[in-house]
N, C-alpha and C positions, 0 to 999 in steps of 0.2 A: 660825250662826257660832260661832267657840273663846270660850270666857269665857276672861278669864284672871285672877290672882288678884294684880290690881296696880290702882296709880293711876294708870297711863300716859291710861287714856281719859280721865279725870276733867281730870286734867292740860293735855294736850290742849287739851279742853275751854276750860279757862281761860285758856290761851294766847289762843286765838282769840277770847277776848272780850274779853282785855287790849288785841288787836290795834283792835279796834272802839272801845274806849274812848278808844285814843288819836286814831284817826282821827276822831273826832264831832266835836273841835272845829278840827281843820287843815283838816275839808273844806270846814267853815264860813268860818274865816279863814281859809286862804289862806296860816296861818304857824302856829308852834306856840304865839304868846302863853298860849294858855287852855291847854295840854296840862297834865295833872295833875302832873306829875315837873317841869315844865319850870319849873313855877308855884313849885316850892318849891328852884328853881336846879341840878336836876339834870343832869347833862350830856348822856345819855341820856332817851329816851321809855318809855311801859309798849310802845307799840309793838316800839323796838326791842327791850326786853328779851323783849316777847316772840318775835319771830321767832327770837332767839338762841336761847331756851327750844328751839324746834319745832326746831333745830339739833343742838343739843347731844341731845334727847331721841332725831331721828331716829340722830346719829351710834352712837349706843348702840345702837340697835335692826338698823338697817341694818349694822352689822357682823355681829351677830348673825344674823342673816338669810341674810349670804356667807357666814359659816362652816359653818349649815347648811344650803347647798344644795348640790347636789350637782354643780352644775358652772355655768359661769360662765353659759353660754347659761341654764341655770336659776335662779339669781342676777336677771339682767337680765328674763327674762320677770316673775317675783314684782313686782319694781320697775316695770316698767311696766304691769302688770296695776292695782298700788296707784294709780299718777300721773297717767296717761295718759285712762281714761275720763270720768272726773267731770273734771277740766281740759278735756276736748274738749265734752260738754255743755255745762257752762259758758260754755267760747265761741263755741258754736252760738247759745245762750239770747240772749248779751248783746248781739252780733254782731246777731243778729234784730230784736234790739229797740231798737239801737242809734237809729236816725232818727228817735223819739220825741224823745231828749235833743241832737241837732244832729248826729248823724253823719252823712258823707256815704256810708255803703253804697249806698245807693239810687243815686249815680251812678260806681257803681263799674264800669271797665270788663275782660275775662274775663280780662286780665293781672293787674289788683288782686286777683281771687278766687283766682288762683294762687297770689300773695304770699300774701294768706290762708291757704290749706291749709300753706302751706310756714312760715309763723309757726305753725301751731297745732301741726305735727310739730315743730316745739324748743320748743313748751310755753313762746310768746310770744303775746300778742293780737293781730289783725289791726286796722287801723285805731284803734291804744288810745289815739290822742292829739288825736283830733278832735273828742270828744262836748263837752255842757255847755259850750256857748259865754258863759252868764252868770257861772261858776263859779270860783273860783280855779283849781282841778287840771281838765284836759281831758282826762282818763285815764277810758274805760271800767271798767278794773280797777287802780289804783295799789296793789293789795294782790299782782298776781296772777306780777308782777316774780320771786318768789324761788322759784317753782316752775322755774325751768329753774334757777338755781342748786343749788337741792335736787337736781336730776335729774345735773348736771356733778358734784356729790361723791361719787353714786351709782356713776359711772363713776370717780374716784377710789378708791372702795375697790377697784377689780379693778384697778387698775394696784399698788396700797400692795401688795394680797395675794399677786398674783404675784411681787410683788418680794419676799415674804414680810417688810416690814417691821413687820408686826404682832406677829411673833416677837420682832424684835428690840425691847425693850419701853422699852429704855431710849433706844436710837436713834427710837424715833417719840416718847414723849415731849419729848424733843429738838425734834423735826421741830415738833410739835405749839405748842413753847413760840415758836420759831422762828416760825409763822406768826402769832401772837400779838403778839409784839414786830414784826413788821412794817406791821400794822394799826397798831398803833398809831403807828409811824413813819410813816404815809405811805408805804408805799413798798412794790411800785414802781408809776410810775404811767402805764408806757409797756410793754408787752410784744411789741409788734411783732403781725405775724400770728400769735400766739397768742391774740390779744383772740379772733379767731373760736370758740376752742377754748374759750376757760376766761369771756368776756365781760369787762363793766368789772374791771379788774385789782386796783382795794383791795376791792371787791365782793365777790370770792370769795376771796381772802385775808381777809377776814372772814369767810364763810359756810363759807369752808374750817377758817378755823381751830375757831369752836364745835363744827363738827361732830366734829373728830377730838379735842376736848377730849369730846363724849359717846364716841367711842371708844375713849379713854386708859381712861375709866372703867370701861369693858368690858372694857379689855385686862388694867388691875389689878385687877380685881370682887372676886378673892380677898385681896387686901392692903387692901381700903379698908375702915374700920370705920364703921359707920353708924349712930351712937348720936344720941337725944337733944340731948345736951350739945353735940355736935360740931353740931349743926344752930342749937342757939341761938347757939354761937359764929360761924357763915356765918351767921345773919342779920346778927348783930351785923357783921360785916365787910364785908356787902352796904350793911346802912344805914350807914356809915362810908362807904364808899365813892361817895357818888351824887356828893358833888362832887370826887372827884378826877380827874383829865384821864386818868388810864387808867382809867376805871371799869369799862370794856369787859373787861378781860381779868379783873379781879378778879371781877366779875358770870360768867365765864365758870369761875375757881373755885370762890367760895361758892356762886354762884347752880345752878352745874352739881352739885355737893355735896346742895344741898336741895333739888332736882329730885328727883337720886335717893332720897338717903332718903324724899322723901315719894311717889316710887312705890312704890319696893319696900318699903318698912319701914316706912311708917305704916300698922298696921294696925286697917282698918275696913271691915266686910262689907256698911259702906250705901255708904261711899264709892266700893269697890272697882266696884258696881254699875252707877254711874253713868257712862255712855258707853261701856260695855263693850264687850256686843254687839252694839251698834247705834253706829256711831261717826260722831256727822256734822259732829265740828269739823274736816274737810278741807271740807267743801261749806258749812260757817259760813262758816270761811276766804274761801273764795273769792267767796262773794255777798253777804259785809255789805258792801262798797266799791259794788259796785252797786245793790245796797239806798239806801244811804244818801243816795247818789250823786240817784237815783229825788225820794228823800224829801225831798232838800233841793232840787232843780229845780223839783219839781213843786208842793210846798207851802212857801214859802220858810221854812225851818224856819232861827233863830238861836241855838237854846238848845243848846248839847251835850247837855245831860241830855235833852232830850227829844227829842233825834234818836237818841240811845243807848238810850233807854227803849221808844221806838216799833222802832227796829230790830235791838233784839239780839233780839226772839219771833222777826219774820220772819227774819230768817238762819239761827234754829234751824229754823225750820219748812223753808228753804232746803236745809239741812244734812242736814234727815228726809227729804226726797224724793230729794235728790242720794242719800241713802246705799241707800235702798230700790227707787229708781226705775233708780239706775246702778251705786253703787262697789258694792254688796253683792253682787250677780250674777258681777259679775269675778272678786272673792273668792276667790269661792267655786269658780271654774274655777283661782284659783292654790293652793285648798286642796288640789283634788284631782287637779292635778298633780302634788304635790309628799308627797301621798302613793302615788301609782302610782310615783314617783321611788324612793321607801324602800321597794318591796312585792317 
């Protein structure tokens, strides 16, 4: 696979552990008492910040991505080449194994396994709300929610592009501030036969907006300066910000600010290393919920720390197989697409 000469995998990386960290102790209670952020009155989770992170980062990327491909049908294949495999393993894996933990697959009849297929083509889980009947959450995968969100922004950048609002930089900035102030208003919280299209409506008016806030970033890449100084000042206004009631959008400034500098601009050829080549915080992502899920059923585990400690190895080791066993294969058919594309 391409090395490349940034933080982004690294990054990543710790997204999906944040993600983990915060789920140890909600899966345990049942509420966020114990959650590390919540503990010190924050208004937000490391969860949510981190999904925002994996938002903002994709927006960045995924633009980049449609600019250079060579045509939309090549755009969309890339994207679902990345999305699609290691999400459909996954819920082959879980799905399978699912009647250990209280599902009822096992008496599912050949109209349920329809609904199945046809959940797992919009990159939803089949039966995700029946497992762990002793458990607060009866979700198979409660982490696995924001992958069709991911996938409906995806399809947002080919409607922005052809409209070529990207061009217009100060009109999508606009656009961008605009979806921002609407999360945070609440609003709106009815969209009619659109829900089909775009799902829960503050949901992706959230997931909409970090994402074009990693795109703004992209679209200014040449006006933003990326110093040091400017990064101590977004932590500073990050941790200032955990108890204010819009923290979300601020976290969506500073936090998307020291995102990027610490991709592109902290430079270090051990860090840069690390989840390069081998990228397995999409398939962490997706199997620490079930992991943990497993860990707490099966051996009544109460301590966060030691359901975090026990399952952040196996989800990396989740992460290794998903990435060797599935997404890295795909890859590698969208690497070299897309240079027969350019030859």
């Amino acid at each position: 696979m391409m090395k490349h000469n940034n933080n982004f995998g690294l990054l990543r990386l710790i997204l999906a552990t944040l993600v983990l960290v915060s789920h140890s102790s909600e899966m345990i209670d049942g509420n966020r008492s114990r959650e590390l952020l919540m503990q010190f009155g924050g208004r937000m989770t490391f969860g949510e910040w981190a999904v925002d992170g994996f938002f903002i980062v994709s927006g960045y990327l995924v633009l980049k991505s449609f600019e250079n491909s060579a045509s939309v049908f090549s755009y969309l294949r890339k994207r679902a080449l990345r999305i699609y495999p290691g999400f459909i393993f996954c819920a082959v894996i879980i799905t399978a194994f699912s009647p250990l933990v209280g599902s009822l697959v096992l008496q599912w009849s050949w109209k349920d396994y329809v609904r199945a297929l046809i959940s797992i083509s919009t990159l939803s889980l089949p039966g995700s709300t029946e497992a762990y009947p002793q458990l607060p959450f009866h979700s198979l995968n409660g982490s696995a929610w924001s992958i069709t969100y991911e996938f409906r922004c995806y399809l947002m950048v080919i409607f922005l592009g052809l409209a070529s609002l990207y061009r217009w930089r100060l009109f999508f900035a606009l656009f961008t501030a605009a979806l921002l102030v609407s999360h945070e208003a609440s609003w709106p919280t009815y969209v009619g036969p659109l829900a089909k299209l775009i799902g829960y409506p503050q949901l992706f008016i959230r997931m909409a907006g970090m994402f074009c806030v990693g795109s703004c970033f992209y679209v200014f890449r040449d006006d933003i300066r990326f110093n040091k100084w400017f990064a101590i000042a977004a932590t500073i206004g990050l941790v200032g910000s955990v108890f204010l009631p819009f923290q979300e959008s601020v976290f969506a400034i500073f936090g998307g600010y020291l995102i990027f500098w610490f991709a592109l601009c902290f430079q270090s050829e051990t860090l840069s290393r690390i989840n390069n080549e081998n990228d397995i915080s999409y398939g962490t992502y997706l199997y620490a919920w079930p992991i943990s899920g497993y860990l707490i059923y099966f051996f009544s585990i109460g301590s966060p720390l030691l359901l975090f400690s026990i399952a952040l190895p196996l989800s990396f080791m989740a992460g290794f197989l998903s990435w060797h066993l599935i997404e890295k294969h795909f890859l590698k058919t969208k690497l070299h697409a897309s240079q027969a594309a350019t030859t």
